[in-house]
N, C-alpha and C positions, 0 to 999 in steps of 0.2 A: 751906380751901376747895379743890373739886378741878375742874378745870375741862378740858376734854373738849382734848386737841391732836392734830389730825386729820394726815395727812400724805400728800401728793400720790400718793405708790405707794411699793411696798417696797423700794423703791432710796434714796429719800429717809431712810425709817423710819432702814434699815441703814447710812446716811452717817453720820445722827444720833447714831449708839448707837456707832459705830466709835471714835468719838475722847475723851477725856474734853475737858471743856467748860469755858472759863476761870469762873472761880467770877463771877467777874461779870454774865457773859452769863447762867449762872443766875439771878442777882438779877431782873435785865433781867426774863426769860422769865416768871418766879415773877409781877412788877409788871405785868406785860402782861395776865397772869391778870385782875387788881382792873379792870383795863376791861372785860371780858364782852364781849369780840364774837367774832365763829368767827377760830379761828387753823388755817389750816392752812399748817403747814410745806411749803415750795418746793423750800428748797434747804438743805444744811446744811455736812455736810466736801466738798469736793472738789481732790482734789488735782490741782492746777495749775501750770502752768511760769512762773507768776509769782508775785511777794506777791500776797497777799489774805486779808480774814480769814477766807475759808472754809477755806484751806489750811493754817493755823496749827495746831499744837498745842502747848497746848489751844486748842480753836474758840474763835474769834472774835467770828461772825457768822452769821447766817442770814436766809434769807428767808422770808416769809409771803405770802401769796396775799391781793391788796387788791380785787379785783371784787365779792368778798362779804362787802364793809365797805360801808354807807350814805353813810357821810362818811370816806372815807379820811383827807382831808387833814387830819379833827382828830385823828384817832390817830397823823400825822407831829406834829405842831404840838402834843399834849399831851406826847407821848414827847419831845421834842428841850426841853419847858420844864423837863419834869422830872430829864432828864438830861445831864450833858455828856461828851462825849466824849473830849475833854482839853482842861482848864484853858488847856492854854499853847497852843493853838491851837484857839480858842473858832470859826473856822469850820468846823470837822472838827461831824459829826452822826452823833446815836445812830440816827434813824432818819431814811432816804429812801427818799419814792414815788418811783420812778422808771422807766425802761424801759432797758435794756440789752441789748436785740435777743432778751430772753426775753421780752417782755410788761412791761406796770405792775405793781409788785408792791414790795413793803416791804420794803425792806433794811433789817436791823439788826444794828450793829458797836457790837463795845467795845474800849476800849483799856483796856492796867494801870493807866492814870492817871485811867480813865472815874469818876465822881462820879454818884450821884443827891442831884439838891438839895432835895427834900423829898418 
């Protein structure tokens, strides 16, 4: 299945393609695909003078654009049933809507210990 990944502007595109990508958060991206709705990438590497998992390599984490999602809140809530972030600390989440002084919009992180459970 090929499914269309849009991205905000060329700065985004080239964040993306800069870093390789913990093999997980491929899985993630891959799974994300089987829900069909428009995915456009936010935000992806950015190197920052804190942890984050945008800043990690391999990436972490990235964001997608949730305005032009109908029901965001079910693609938080099917993503976080089907994935965990890690086991040993079951309040950590594969994905939040959230606003962080950029807008609402779909954080998604993974850890080495991240699990999909079915």
């Amino acid at each position: 299945m090929i499914t269309k990944v849009k991205f905000k502007s060329d700065m985004v595109m080239r964040s993306a393609l800069e870093v390789p990508w913990h093999p997980i958060l491929i899985d993630l991206l891959q799974w994300l695909q089987t829900i069909k709705f428009e995915m456009v990438l936010t935000c992806c590497y950015e190197d920052r003078d804190y942890a984050s998992v945008h800043s990690m390599i391999p990436l972490r984490g990235f964001d997608l654009r949730s305005r032009v999602v109908e029901n965001p809140d079910t693609i938080e809530e099917m993503t976080n049933d089907h994935w965990r972030y890690d086991p040993k600390r079951p309040q950590m989440k594969v994905c939040l809507l959230h606003d962080v002084g950029r807008g609402i919009h779909f954080h998604f992180q993974v850890h080495p210990r991240t699990v999909r459970l079915y």
